[in-house]
N, C-alpha and C positions, 0 to 999 in steps of 0.2 A: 358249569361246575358239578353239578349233580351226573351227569352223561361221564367227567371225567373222572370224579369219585368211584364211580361204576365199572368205569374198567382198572381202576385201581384195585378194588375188590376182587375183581372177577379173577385177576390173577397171584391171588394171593395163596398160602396155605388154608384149607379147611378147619385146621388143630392150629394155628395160629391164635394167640391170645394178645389184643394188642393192649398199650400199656393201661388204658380206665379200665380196662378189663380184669389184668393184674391186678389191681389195685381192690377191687373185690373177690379176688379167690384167696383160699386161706393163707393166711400166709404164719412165719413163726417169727420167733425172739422177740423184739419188744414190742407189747402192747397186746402181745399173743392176738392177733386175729381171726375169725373163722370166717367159713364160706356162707352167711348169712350176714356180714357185717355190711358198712359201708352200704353203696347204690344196690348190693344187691339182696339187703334184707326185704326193700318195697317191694322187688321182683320175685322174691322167695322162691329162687331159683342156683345154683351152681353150675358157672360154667363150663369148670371142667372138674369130673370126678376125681374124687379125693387122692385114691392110689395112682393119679397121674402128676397131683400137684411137683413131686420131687423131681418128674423127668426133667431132659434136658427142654431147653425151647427148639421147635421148631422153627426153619427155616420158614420165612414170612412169603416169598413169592415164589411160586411151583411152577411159571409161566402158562401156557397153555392147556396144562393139565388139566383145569375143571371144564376149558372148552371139550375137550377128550373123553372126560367123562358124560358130559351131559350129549354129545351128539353121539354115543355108544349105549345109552341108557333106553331099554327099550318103553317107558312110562313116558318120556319125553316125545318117542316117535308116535304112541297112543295120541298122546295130548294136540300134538301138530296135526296129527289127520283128523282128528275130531274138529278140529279149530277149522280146519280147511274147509271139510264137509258143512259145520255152522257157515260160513260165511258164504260160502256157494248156495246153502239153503236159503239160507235169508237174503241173497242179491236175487236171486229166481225167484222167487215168491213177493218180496215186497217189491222191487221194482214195476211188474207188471199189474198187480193188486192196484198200488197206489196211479201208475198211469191211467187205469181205466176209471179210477174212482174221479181224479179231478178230471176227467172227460163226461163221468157222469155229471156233479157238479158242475160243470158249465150249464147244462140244461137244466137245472133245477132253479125257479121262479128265486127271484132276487132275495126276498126274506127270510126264504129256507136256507140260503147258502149260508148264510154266517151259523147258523144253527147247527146246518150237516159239518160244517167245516171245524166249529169247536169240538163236537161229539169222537171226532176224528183226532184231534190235536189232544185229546185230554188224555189217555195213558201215555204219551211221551211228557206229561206235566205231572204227573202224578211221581211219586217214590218208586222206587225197583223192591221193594220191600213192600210196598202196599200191590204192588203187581204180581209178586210174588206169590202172596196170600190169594188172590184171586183165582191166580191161576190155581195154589194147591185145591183151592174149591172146582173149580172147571175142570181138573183132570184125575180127580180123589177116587184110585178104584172104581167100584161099581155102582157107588152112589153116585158118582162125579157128575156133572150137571151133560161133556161132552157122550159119557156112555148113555146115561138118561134119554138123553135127547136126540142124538144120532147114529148109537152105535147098536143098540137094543132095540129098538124100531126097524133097524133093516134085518136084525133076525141073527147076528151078530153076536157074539159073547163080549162081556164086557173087556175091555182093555184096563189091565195096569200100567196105565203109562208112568209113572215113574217109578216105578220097578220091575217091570218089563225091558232086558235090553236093549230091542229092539225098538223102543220107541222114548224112552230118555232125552238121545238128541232131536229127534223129530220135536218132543217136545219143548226144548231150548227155542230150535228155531221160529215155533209158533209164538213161543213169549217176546222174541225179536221183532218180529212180525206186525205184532198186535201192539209193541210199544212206538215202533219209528216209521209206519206205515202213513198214517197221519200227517205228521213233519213231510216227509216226502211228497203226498200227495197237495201238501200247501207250497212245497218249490216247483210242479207240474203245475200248478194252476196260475201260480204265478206268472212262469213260462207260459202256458198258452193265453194267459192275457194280453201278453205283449207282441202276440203274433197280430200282424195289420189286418183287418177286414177285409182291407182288397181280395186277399189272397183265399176269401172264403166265397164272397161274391163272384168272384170270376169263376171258382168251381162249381157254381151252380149255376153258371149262367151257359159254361158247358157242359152242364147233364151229369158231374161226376157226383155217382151214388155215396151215401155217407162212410162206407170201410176207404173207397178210395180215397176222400179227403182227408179220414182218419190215418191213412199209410203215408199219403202223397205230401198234406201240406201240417198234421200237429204232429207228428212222430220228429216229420226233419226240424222242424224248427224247437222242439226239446228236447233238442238229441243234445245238447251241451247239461243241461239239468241230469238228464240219464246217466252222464257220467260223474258229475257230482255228488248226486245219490249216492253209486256205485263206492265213488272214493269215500264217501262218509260210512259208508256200511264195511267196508272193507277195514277202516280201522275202529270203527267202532267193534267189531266183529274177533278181530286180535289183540283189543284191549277189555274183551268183555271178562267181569267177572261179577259185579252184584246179584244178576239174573239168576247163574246160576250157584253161585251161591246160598241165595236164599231158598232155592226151588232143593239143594242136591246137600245143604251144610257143608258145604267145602269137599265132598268125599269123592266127587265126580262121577256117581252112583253106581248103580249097578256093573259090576265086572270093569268101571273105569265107562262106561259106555256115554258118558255125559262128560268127562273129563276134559276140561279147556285149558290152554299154555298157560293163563296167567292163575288159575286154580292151581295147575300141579307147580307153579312155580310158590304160589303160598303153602302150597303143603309143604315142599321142601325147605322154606325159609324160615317160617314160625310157625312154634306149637299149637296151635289152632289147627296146623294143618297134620304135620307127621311130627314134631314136636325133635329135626333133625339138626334146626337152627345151622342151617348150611348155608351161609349167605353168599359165600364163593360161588359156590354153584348154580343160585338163584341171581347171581349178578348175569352170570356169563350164558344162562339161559335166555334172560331178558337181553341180551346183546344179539342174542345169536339170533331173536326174534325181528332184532330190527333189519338187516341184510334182505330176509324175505317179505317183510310186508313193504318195502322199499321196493321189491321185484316186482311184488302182484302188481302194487300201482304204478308203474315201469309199465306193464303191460296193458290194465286199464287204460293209460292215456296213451300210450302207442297202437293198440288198436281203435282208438277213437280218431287219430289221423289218419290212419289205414282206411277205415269206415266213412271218413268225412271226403275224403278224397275219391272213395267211389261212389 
């Protein structure tokens, strides 16, 4: 219902006013109303200005039109490439991070695992708003704890990472990173727990040195987890919006340089964002998003038979 509600929208008029809506704009003769009455005195808003209330009504559905607009819209092609680059940042960096982590974790003494493995799992438990805040601390200018500690010790000028263009989304993708790396590394550990022994004994019973075991017999045998990550990060990745939200206030910072689809789609929809109240547009945006993250994962799982098969 909600999916089918959605493209009822999406094809609607922009300046369309449907009838609850009527019903709080001014209206005349009896009972004289005005554009603060009714539902939308709470709202203390009007929906359409005053010297329009007399037009005629517009035509309710424009068919395709706001798909037209929004894939013409150069703010919309910003937002898609930013969104692509996040999610390619965050599959290349957390997949291989959290692989070698719960490789490391296997060898670490029985006691320590549960320890290392909560300390690992706690910023995906934690708020996106308390992460948030951490992160403003880790990346704050020249105080920031990351120039502190790593960027000024190599002789380096400090970085404004979140106003610095150039490093905004870099900074998105570390906050992804550092929240779902954890998770990840506890479905790899999972995985290679349920690899047989056999298959570790017999490589040491032939001489094969530990990368080769590492290539030979836990890579193949997590190779179905690798893709499941993948597919979790992939729409986690096209549905992300808390993160940077809280790290960017909805503005998608600098030059747009932090700008993500479901950000510029709340700019476009509610005041909070551009204050454009276009929900047409914001329907047919979110539609037009599901065709391609449909595709990515199309291809994730198509090249994992591709790769399984050789």
């Amino acid at each position: 219902m909600p999916l089918g509600l959605s493209v009822d929208l999406a094809l609607q008029h922009p300046d369309y006013v449907p009838g609850y809506r009527e019903d709080a704009a001014p209206q005349g003769g009896e009972g004289g109303g005005s554009a603060t009455s009714g539902s939308a005195d709470w709202l203390n808003v009007s929906w359409e200005p005053e010297e329009e209330a007399a037009n005629e009504p517009v035509e309710k559905y424009v068919g395709f039109g706001n798909f037209s607009y929004v894939l013409g819209d150069p703010k919309f092609h910003k937002a898609l490439g930013n969104t692509a680059l996040y999610v390619l940042g965050t599959i290349g960096i957390a997949l291989p991070l959290a692989f070698f982590l719960a490789h490391f974790l296997r060898q670490v003494p029985g006691r320590m695992r549960p320890v290392l493995s909560f300390l690992l799992l706690l910023p995906g438990l934690c708020l996106s708003g308390v992460l948030a805040t951490l992160f403003q601390l880790f990346f704050h200018g020249r105080e920031g704890a990351l120039n502190q500690w790593f960027v000024v010790p190599m002789g380096f000028e400090p970085i404004n990472w979140l106003l610095d263009p150039s490093f905004v989304l870099p900074a998105l993708v570390l906050q992804a990173v550092w929240r779902w790396a954890g998770f990840i590394v506890l479905f790899f550990l999972c995985g290679m727990e349920a690899i047989p022994k056999a298959y570790y004994e017999a490589a040491r019973v032939e001489g094969a040195g530990a990368w080769r075991v590492l290539r030979t017999i836990t890579f193949p045998a997590v190779r179905h987890v690798t893709v499941f990550a993948a597919v979790f990060l992939v729409i986690d990745g096209f549905a992300s919006f808390s993160g940077a939200y809280n790290l960017l206030g909805g503005s998608g910072g600098i030059l747009d340089s932090g700008l993500l689809l479901v950000t510029y789609l709340y700019q476009v929809a509610f005041p909070g964002g551009s204050g454009q109240f276009d929900f047409p547009a914001a329907a047919a945006m979110s539609l037009l998003v599901v065709p391609l993250t449909a595709l990515v994962l199309f291809l994730v799982l198509f090249g994992r038979n591709r790769f399984s098969r050789t």
